[in-house]
C-alpha positions as CSV (number, residue, x, y, z in Angstrom):
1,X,0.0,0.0,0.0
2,X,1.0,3.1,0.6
3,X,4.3,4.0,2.5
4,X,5.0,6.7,4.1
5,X,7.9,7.6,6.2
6,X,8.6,9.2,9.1
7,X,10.4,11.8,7.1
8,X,7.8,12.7,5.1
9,X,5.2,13.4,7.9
10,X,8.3,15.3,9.8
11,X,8.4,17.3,6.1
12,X,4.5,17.8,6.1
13,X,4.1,19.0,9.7
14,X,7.2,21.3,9.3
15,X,5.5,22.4,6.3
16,X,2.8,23.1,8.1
17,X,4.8,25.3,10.9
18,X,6.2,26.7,7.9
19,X,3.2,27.9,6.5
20,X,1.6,29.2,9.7
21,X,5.0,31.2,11.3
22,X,4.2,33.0,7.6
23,X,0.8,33.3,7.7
24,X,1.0,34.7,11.4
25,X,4.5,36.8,10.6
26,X,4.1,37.6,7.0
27,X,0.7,37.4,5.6
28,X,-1.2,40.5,6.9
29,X,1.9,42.6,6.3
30,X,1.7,41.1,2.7
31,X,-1.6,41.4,1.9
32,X,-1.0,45.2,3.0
33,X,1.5,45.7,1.0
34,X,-0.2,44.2,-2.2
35,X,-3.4,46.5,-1.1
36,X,-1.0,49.2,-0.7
37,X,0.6,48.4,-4.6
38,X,-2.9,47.6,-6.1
39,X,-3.9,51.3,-4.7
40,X,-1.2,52.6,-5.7
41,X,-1.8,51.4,-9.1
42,X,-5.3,52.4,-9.0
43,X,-4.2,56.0,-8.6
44,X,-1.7,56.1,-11.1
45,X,-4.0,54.9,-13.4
46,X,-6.7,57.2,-12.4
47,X,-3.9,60.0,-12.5
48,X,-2.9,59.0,-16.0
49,X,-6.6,58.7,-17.6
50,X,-7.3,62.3,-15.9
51,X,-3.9,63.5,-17.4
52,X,-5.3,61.9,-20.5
53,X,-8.7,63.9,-20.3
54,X,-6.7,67.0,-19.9
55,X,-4.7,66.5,-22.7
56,X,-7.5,65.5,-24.8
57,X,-9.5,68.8,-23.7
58,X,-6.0,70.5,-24.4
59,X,-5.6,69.2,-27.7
60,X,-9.5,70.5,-28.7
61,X,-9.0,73.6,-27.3
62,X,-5.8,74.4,-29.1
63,X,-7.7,72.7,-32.2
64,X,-10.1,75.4,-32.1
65,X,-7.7,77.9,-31.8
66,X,-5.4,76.9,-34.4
67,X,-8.9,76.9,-36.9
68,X,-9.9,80.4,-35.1
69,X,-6.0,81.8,-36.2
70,X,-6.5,80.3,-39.9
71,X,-9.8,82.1,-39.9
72,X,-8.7,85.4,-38.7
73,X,-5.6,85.2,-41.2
74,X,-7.9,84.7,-44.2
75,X,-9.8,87.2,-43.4
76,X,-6.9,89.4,-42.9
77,X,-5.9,88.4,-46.4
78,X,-9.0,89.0,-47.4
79,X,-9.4,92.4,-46.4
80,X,-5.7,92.9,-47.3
81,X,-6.6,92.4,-51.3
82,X,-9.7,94.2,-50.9
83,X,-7.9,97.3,-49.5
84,X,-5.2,97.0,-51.7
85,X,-7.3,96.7,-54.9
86,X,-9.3,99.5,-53.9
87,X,-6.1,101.9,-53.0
88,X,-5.6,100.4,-56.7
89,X,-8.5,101.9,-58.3
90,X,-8.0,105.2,-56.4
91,X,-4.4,105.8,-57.3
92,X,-5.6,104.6,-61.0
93,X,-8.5,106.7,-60.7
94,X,-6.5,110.3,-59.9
95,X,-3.5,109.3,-62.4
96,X,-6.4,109.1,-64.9
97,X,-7.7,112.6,-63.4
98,X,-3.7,114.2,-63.3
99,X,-2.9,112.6,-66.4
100,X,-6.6,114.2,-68.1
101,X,-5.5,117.5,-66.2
102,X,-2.4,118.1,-67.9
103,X,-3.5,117.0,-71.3
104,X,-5.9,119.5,-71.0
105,X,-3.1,122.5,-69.6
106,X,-1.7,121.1,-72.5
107,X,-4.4,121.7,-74.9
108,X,-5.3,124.9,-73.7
109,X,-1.2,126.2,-73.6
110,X,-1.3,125.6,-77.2
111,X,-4.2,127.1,-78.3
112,X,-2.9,130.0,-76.1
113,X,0.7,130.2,-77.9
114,X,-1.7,129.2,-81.2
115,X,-3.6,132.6,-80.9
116,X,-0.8,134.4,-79.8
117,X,1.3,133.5,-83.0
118,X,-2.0,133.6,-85.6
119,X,-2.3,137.4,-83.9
120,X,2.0,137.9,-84.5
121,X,1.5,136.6,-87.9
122,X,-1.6,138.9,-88.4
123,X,0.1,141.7,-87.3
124,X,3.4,141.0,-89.2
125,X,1.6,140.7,-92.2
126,X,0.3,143.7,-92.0
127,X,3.6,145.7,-91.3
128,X,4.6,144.0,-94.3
129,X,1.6,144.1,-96.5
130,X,2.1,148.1,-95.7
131,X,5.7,148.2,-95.8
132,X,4.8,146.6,-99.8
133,X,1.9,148.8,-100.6
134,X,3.7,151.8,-99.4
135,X,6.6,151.0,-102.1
136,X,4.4,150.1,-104.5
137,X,2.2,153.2,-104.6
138,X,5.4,155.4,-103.3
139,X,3.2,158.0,-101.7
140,X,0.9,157.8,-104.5
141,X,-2.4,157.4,-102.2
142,X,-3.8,158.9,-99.3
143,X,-4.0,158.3,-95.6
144,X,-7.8,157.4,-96.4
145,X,-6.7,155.1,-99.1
146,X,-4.0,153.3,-97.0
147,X,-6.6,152.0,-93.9
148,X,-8.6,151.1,-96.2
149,X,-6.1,149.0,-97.9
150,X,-4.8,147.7,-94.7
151,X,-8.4,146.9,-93.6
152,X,-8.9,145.0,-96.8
153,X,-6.2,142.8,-96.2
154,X,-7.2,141.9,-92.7
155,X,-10.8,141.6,-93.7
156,X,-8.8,138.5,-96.6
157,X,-6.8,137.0,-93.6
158,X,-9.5,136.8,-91.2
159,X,-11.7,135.2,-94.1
160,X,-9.0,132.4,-94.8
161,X,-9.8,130.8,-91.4
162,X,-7.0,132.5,-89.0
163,X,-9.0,132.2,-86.5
């Protein structure tokens, strides 16, 4: 049957002394110390899904923010090419009005120096259409005779559009 020594019963009963010098020495502090680690453990976890959450909220937050910049800078953009291309059109627009300005000084300095000269050339040709007639008649008409002669010939130039 079965045979069992007397060393194996000493082993088994000072197993058993063993096992209760443990229980009565070391198990409570044990199991106090694995509550204490399993707490532990618990907190750190609880601290790291809270750390979590606040990164999470964080990250959203500074989501947001990054989306509220982009649509502030477009809009800056925006209104920067709006204001530009209407400082554009202004600048264009008074260039337009200058450059129409001194076209028109223009226009009006020559016909100014245009009149001027048609009434030099008027009178020179009348010094000179004298100057002829009086060599050509040689004293031979009157005072009458000569304004009317000089009237005659500015009545012709005034006729062939000196105006």
């Amino acid at each position: 049957m079965i045979d069992i020594s007397f060393t194996m019963i000493l082993q088994i009963i000072n197993f058993g002394i063993l096992m209760w010098v443990l229980n009565k020495l070391l198990y409570k502090k044990l199991l106090d110390y694995l509550d204490r680690r399993a707490e532990g453990v618990k907190v750190d976890l609880d601290e790291a899904s809270r750390l979590q959450n606040e990164a999470k909220t964080l990250l959203e937050q500074r989501e947001e923010e990054l989306m509220q910049a982009k649509t502030q800078a477009a809009s800056i953009v925006r209104n920067s090419k709006k204001e530009g291309e209407e400082a554009r059109t202004q600048i264009l627009a008074r260039a337009e009005q200058e450059s129409q300005k001194i076209i028109d000084d223009g226009k009006a300095a020559v016909e100014t120096e245009r009149k001027k000269a048609a009434a030099q050339l008027r009178s020179d040709v009348a010094d000179v259409a004298v100057a002829v007639a009086e060599k050509i008649v040689e004293k031979s008409i009157s005072a009458k005779e000569h304004t009317s002669l000089v009237d005659d010939v500015l009545k012709k130039m005034k006729s062939q559009s000196w105006n």
